[in-house]
C-alpha positions as CSV (number, residue, x, y, z in Angstrom):
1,X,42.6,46.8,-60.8
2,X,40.3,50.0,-63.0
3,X,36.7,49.4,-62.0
4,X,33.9,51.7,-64.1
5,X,31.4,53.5,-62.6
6,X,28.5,55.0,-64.6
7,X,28.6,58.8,-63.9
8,X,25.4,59.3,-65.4
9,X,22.7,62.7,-65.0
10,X,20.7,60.4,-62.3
11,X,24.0,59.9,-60.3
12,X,25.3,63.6,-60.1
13,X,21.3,65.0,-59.6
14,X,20.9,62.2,-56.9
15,X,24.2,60.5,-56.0
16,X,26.2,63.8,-55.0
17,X,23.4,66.6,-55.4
18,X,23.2,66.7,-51.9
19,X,26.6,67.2,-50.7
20,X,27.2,69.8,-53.4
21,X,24.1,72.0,-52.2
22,X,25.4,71.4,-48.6
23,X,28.9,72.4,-50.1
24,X,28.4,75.1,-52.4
25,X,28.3,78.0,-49.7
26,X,31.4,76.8,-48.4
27,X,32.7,76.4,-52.0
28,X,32.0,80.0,-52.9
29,X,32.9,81.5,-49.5
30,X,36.3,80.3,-50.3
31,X,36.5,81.3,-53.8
32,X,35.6,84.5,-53.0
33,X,39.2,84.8,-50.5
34,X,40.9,83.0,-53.6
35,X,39.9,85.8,-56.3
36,X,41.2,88.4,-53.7
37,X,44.6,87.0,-54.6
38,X,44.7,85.3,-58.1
39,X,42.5,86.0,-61.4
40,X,40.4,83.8,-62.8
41,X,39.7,85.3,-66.0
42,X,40.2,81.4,-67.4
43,X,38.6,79.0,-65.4
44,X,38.7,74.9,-66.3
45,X,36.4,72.6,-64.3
46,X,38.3,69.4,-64.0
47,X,36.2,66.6,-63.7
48,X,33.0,69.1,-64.6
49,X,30.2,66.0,-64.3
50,X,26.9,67.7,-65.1
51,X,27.9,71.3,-64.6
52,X,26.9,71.9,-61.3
53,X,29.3,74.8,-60.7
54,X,29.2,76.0,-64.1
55,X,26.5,78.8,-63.8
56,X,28.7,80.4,-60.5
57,X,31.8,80.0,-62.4
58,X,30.9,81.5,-65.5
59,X,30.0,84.4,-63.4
60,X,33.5,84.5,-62.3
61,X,35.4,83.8,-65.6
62,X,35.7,85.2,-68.9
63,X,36.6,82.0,-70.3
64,X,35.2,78.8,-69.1
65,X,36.3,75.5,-70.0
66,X,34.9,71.8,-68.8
67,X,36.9,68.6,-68.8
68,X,35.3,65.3,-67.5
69,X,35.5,61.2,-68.5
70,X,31.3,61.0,-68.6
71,X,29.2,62.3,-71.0
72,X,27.2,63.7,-68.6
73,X,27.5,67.4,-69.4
74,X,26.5,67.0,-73.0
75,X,22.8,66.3,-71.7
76,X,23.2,68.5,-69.1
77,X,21.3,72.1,-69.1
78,X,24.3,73.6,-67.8
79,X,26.2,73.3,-71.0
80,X,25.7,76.0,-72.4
81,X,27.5,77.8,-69.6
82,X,31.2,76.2,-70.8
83,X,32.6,78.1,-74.0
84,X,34.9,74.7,-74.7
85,X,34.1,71.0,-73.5
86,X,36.8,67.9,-73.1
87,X,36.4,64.1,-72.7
88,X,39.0,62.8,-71.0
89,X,40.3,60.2,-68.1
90,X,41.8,63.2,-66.1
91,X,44.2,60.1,-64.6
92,X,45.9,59.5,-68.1
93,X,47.4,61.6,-70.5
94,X,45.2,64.1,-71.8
95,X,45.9,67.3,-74.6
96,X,44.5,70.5,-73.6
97,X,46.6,74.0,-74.0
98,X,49.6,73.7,-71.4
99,X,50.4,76.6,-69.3
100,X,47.0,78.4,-70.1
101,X,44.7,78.5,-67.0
102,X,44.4,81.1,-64.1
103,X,42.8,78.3,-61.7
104,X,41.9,74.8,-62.3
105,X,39.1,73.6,-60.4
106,X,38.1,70.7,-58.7
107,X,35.4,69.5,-56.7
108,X,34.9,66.0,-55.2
109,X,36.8,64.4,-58.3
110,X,40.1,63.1,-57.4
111,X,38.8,60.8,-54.9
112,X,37.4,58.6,-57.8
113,X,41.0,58.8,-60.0
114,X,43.0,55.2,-59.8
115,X,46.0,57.3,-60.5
116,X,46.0,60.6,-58.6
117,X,49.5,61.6,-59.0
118,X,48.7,61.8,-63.1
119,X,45.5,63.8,-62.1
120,X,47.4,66.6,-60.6
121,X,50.2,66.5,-63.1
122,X,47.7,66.7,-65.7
123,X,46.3,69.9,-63.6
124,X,49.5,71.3,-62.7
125,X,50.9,71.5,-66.7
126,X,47.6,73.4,-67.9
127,X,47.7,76.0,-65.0
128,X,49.9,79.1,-66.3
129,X,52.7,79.8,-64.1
130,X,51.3,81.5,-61.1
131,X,48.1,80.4,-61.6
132,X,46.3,78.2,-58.6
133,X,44.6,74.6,-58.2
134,X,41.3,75.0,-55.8
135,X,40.1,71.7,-54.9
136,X,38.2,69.4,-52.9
137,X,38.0,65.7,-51.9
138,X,37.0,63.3,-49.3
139,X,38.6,62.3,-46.3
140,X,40.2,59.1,-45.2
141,X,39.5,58.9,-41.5
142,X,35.4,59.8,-41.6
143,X,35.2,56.1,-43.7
144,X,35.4,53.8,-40.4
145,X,32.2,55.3,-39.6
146,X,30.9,53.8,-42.6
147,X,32.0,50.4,-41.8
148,X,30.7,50.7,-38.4
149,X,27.2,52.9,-39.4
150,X,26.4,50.8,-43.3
151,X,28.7,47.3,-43.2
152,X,28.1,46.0,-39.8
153,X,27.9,42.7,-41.6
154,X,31.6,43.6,-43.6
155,X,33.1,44.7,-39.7
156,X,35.8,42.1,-39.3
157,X,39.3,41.6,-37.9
158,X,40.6,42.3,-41.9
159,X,38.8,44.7,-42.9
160,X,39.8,46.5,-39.4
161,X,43.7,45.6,-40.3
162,X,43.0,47.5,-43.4
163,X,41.6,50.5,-42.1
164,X,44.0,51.0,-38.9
165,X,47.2,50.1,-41.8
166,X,45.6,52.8,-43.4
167,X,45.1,54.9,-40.9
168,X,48.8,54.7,-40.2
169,X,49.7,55.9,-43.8
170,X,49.5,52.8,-46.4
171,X,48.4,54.2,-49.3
172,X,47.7,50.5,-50.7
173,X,45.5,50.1,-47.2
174,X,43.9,53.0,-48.4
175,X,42.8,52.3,-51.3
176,X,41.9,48.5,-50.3
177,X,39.7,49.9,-47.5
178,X,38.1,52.0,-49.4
179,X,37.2,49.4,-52.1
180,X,34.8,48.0,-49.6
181,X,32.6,50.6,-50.4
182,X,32.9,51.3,-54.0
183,X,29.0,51.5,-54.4
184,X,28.3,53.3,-51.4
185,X,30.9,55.9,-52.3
186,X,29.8,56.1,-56.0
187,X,33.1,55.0,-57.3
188,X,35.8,56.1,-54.7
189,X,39.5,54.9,-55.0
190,X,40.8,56.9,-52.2
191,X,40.2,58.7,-49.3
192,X,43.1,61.3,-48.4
193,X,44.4,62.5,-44.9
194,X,45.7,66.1,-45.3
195,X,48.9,64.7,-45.5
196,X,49.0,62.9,-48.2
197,X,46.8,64.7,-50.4
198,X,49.4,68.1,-49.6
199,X,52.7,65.5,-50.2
200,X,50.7,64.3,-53.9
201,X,51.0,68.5,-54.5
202,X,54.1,69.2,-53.0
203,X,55.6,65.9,-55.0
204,X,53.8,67.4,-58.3
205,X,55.3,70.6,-58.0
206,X,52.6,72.9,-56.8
207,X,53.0,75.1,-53.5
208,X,50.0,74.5,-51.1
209,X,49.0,78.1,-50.0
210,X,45.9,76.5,-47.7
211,X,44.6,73.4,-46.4
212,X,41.8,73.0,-44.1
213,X,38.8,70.4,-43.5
214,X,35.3,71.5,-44.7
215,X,33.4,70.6,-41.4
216,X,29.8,70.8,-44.1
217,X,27.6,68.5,-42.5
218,X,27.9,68.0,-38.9
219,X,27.7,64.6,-36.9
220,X,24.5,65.1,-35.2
221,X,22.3,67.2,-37.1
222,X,21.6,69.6,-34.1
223,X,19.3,72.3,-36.3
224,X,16.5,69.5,-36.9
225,X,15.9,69.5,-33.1
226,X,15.5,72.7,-32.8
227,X,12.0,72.6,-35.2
228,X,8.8,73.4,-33.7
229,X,7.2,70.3,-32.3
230,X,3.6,69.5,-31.9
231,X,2.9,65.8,-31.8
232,X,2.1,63.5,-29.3
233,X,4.2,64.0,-26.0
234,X,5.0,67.2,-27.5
235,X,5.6,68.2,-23.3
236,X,8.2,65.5,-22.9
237,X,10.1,65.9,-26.2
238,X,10.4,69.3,-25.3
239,X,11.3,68.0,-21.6
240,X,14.3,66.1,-22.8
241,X,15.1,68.3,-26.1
242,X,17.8,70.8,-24.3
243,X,19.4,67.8,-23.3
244,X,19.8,66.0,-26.6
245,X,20.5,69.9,-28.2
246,X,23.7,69.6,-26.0
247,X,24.8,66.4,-26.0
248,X,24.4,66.7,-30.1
249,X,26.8,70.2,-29.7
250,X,29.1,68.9,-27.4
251,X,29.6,65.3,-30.2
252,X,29.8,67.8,-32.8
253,X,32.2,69.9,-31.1
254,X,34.2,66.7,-29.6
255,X,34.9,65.8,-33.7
256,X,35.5,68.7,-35.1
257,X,38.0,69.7,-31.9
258,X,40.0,66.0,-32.8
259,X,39.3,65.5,-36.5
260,X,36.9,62.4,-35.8
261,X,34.2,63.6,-38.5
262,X,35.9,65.6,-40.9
263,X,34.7,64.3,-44.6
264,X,36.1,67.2,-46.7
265,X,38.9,68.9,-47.1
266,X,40.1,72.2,-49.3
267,X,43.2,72.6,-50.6
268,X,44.3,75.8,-52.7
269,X,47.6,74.8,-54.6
270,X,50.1,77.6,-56.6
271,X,51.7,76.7,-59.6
């Protein structure tokens, strides 16, 4: 069943702002290895919400285009960065110039597409032969820490079923799982593993030259400890602090090491 989700100015300055400005380091360090190797003279920002990549990738294009279901970007300050702007549903059929893109981008997007496999055929028949697909989404296996963390209440012997059928590669279980959380997760249909988001490429056509996890916000954020502290007790926080500094690096290390917290991942597709 389509649900709706309003993708208004409040939810991409609010709902997402803060994983983008957590992301967008990461973002650009990887662009940057990407422009080493394709051009990007025509960039298209699928599923381009508010704009908040536009400035950076205007800075990289000569011609910048923005295609997105919300209206979001026409009250967005950031519009006047895109020299042509699209409204479509980038999971059904939409008309744009085939084979006329150098990259298509796409960050955090396809995650909230019912039909994913249209998505990146939609993608893969504007890129230009050659040209590449650098994009983002969430992760599959990082949501059980959800249920556990946010839905105590939700935790049952179903809602477990889903997640471990899931886990073992229903795509329906997914999705079902995921559904749980459709406000939390600001209108999420799926959450990918890296296998099935590289098979949806590989089925589409494309030729995944890289795909990796974004490890962008760690489990136990270790750099808050390390703050000067001066309150009360301040002698036996800093009594105890070295030991909670490496119990926090040795979680973080422990889910990175085994793919227990690994929310993001990148994949750079060639057409």
């Amino acid at each position: 069943m389509e649900r709706t989700f309003n993708y208004d100015n409040n939810y991409y300055d609010e709902g997402i702002g803060g994983f983008h400005k957590a992301s967008i380091l990461h973002i650009q360090a990887a662009f940057s290895k990407i422009k080493k190797t394709y051009p990007t003279n025509a960039i298209l920002d699928f599923g381009c919400g508010n704009g908040f990549h536009g400035a950076f990738l205007k800075s990289q294009a000569e011609q910048l285009s923005g295609v997105d279901y919300s209206d979001a970007i026409q009250l967005s300050s950031s519009k006047h960065h895109y020299d042509s702007l699209h409204k479509f549903d980038l999971g059904k059929d939409i008309v744009l110039p085939l084979n006329h893109f150098d990259m298509v981008f796409s960050i955090e997007v396809i995650e909230h597409v019912q039909d994913y496999r249209k998505f990146l055929r939609n993608a893969y028949e504007v890129l230009k032969p050659g040209g590449v697909m650098f994009l983002t989404t969430t992760t599959y296996f990082w949501s059980i820490f959800i249920l556990l963390a946010v839905y105590r209440r939700k935790t049952s012997v179903k809602t477990l079923y889903e997640y471990l059928r899931g886990l073992m590669g229903s795509e329906k279980y997914k999705t079902k799982f995921v559904l749980h959380f459709w406000d939390f997760f600001t209108g999420h249909y799926h959450g990918f593993s890296k296998g099935q988001i590289k098979n949806g490429f590989v089925e589409t056509g494309f030729k995944v030259r890289d795909i990796r996890y974004l490890y962008i916000q760690d489990v136990v954020p270790v750099y808050y400890f390390k703050q000067p502290y001066n309150g009360r007790f301040k002698w036996l926080v800093r009594m105890f602090l070295p030991i909670i500094i490496a119990l926090g690096n040795t979680i973080n290390f422990i889910c990175k090491r085994f793919h227990l917290y690994s929310p993001n991942v990148l994949v750079v597709a060639e057409k």
